[in-house]
N, C-alpha and C positions, 0 to 999 in steps of 0.2 A: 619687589615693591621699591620704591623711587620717592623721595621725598623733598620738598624746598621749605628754607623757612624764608620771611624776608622781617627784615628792621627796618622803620619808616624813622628815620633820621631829625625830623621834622625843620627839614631847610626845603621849604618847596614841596617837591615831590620828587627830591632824590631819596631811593631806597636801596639797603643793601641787602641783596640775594644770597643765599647760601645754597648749593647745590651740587649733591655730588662730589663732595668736599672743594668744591671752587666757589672763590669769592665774586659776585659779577653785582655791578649798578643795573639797575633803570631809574629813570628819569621820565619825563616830557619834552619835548623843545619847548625855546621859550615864547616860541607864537601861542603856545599852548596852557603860558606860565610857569614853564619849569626850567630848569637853566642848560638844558641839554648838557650832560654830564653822561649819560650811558643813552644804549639806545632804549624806545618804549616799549610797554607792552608789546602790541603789535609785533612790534621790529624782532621780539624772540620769538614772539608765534612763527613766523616766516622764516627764524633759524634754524626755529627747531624742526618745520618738516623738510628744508632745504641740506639740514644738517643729515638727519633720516635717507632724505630720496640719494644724496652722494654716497653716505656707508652701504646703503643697501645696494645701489647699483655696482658700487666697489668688489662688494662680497661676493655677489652673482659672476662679475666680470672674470673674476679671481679663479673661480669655480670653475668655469668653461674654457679658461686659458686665452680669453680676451684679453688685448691692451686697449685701455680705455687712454692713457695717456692723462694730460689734463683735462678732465671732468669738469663743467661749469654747469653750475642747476641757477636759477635766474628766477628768482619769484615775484609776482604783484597780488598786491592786494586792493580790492575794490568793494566797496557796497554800495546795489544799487538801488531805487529808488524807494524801492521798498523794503529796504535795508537786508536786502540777503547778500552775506558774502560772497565775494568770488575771489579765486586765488587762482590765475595760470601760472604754470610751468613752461621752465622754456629748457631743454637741453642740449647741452655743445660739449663736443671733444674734439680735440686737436688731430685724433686719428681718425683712419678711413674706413670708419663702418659700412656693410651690405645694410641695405634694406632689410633684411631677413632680424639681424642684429637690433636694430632700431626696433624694428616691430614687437622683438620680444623686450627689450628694455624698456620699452613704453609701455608693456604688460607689467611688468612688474611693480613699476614707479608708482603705478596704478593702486596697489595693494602690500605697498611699504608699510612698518605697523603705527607709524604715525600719519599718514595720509586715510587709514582706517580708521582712526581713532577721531581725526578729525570729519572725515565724513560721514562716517555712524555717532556722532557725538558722544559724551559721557554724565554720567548720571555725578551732578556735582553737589555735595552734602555740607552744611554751614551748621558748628557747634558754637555758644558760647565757650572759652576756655578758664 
């Protein structure tokens, strides 16, 4: 189990994160009113499966005796008109992967356990405390 708490500071909408014993901001920018002090929402959602798809393919790579070299996983985020998200992935390494390679790391990136989590959603629960 994995836990965050955060503290709303009450200057805008900078807030302070705790997580995992690390200290992290979010913010808004300020087209948005906030004073861009950290990144937003968003901008962790896109961490953290960009965070996920690099360790996971790391760990696989590691396993098979792959040099992946420098790894770049490259995320966007879109919603569109009818407000359903989209998120591409883009993947780059500095080495000279086969096709065969590629094929199977795009398998997997597929079924990293936050790109699961994100695409079978999660049942989210709101107490009074």
């Amino acid at each position: 189990m994995t836990s965050a708490e955060i503290t709303s500071t009450g200057t805008n909408y900078v807030h302070n994160i705790s997580v995992g014993g690390f200290e992290l901001v979010t913010d808004e920018p300020a087209r948005m009113g906030g004073q861009g002090k950290g990144p937003a929402p968003y901008d962790y959602y896109l961490a953290s499966l960009a965070a996920c798809t690099a360790i996971t393919l790391r760990m696989y790579a590691e396993k098979k005796g792959w040099n992946l070299g420098q790894l770049r996983v490259n995320l966007s985020f879109r919603k569109d008109e009818a407000g359903k998200a989209h998120i591409h992935r883009i993947l780059q390494s500095d080495q000279a992967l086969d096709d065969a390679q590629w094929a199977r790391l795009l398998e997997i990136v597929a079924n990293t356990p936050v790109t699961k989590t994100m695409r079978e959603g999660a049942e989210i629960t709101s107490v009074r405390g």
